[in-house]
Steps between C-alpha positions, in 0.01 A plus 500: 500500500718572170658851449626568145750839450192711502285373768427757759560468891655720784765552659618639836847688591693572788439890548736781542442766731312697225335242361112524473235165396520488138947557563457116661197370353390449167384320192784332269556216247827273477582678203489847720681299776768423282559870424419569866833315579695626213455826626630456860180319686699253681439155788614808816156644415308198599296492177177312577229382250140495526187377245255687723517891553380502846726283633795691345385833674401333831904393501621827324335711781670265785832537328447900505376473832783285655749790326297770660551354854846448477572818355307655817676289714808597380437867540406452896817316540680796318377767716580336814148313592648163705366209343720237684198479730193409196346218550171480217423621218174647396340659145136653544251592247194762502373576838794349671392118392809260569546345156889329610655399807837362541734425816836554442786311635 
């Protein structure tokens, strides 16, 4: 596929602990991208490009998702909660479904 300055696709961020969706994902253009970077986007935020919009959101929400957890994480250890001891990983959805699962080392 051929992109020209103009030609629309998305991109996806690292977030910040404020960021929201549309902070980390969204529509842009090389020529955008170009001012993107003049103004202080930069390689440390793991800028990611996309041509389909779904795709860009599915990874936006696991990057917000992964920063969420670790954030949480961080907090237990901060007020004490042992986690020498953790041995899995686990994210649910609705209703308790497990929707990730990961042993840790």
């Amino acid at each position: 596929m051929r992109y020209g300055p103009k030609d629309a696709f998305w991109m996806v961020t690292n977030p910040t602990p404020t960021s929201e969706l549309a902070d980390i994902c969204f529509e842009t253009s090389l020529e955008n991208l170009a001012l993107q970077m003049k103004g202080g986007l930069s390689m440390d935020a793991d800028p990611t490009l996309f041509t389909d919009r779904a795709e860009a959101e599915v990874e936006a929400h696991c990057r917000l998702v992964a920063m969420e957890t670790s954030h949480a994480i961080r907090a237990m250890a901060a007020d004490g909660i042992p986690l020498a001891g953790a041995r899995k990983v686990q994210v649910l959805g609705e209703g308790g479904k497990v929707l990730f699962v990961s042993d840790l080392p």
